[in-house]
N, C-alpha and C positions, 0 to 999 in steps of 0.2 A: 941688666935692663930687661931680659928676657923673662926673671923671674918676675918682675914687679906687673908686669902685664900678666901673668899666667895667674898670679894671687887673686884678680878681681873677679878672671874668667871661672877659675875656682871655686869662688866664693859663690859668683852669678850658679853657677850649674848646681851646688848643694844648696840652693838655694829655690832653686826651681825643681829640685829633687823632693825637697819636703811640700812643697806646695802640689806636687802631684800624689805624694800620699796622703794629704789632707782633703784631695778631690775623692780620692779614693775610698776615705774613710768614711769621709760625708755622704758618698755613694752608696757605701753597703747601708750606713745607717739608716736613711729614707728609705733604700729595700725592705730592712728588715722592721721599721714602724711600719711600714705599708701591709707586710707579711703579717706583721703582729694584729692588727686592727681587723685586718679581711679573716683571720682566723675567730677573733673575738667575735665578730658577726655573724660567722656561721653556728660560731658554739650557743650565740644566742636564739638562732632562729630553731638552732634545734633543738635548746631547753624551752623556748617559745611553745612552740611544735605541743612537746612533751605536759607542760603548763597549761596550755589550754585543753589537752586530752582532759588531762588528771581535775579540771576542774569542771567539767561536763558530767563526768565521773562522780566528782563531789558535791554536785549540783542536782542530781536526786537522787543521793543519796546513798551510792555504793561503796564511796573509798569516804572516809574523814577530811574534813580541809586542810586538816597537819599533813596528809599526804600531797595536797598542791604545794604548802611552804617547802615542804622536804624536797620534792621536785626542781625548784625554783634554787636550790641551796647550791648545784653546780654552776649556776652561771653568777653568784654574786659572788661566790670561791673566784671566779677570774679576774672580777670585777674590781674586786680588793685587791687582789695581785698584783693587777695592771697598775692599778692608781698607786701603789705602794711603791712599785717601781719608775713611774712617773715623776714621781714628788721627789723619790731620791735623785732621780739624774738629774732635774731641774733645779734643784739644790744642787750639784755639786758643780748643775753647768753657769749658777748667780756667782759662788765662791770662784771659779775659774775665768768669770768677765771682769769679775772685782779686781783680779789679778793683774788681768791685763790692762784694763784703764787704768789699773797706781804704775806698771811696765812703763806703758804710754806716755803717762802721765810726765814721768821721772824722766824719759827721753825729751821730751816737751822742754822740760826743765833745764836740762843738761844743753840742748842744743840754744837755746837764748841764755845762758849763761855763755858758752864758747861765741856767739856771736859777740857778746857785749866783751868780751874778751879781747876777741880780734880786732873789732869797732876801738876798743880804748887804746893812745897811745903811749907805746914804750918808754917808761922815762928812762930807764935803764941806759937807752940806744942814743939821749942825744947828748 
């Protein structure tokens, strides 16, 4: 009898085991989009910066205007980056919800089947 109670406690505690590294993980992640973005703004303010020199510059006529696009070519390098890695995770986080609602779903399923189950009676028994 003692096991049969120690299996739920079990169960409950690896249970709340992963649900605390899933806080955890969701944790670092908002860190590190937050890291990611406050980094992207600074690289922009100071290819900004740099952009508007080079086109003061290019504006009577010292440097060429190919020298402001070329300037400007570091920050849409991040820009692409970023979005490229965006679109992948958001992609793989659609295929990973899909998963979970057919999971869901199939539980859904399963547990009104064992209802109608237990609801019908035994003909077996009478």
């Amino acid at each position: 009898m003692a096991q049969s109670t120690s299996l739920p406690d079990e169960a409950s505690a690896l249970i709340e085991n992963e649900r605390r590294r899933d806080r955890f993980i969701r944790r670092v992640s908002i860190i590190a989009w937050s890291v990611t973005f406050l980094l992207v703004l600074v690289v922009a303010a100071l290819v900004g910066v740099q952009v508007t020199q080079m086109a003061r510059l290019a504006s009577v006529g010292a440097v060429p205007w190919s020298t402001v696009v070329g300037s400007a070519m570091p920050l849409l390098d991040v820009l692409w980056k970023l979005s490229l890695l965006v679109a992948g995770l958001s992609t793989i986080g659609i295929f990973l919800r899909l998963r979970t609602a057919s999971l869901t779903e199939i539980q859904v399923r399963l547990a009104a089947l064992e209802a109608m189950l237990a609801a019908k009676p035994d003909s077996t028994q009478e």
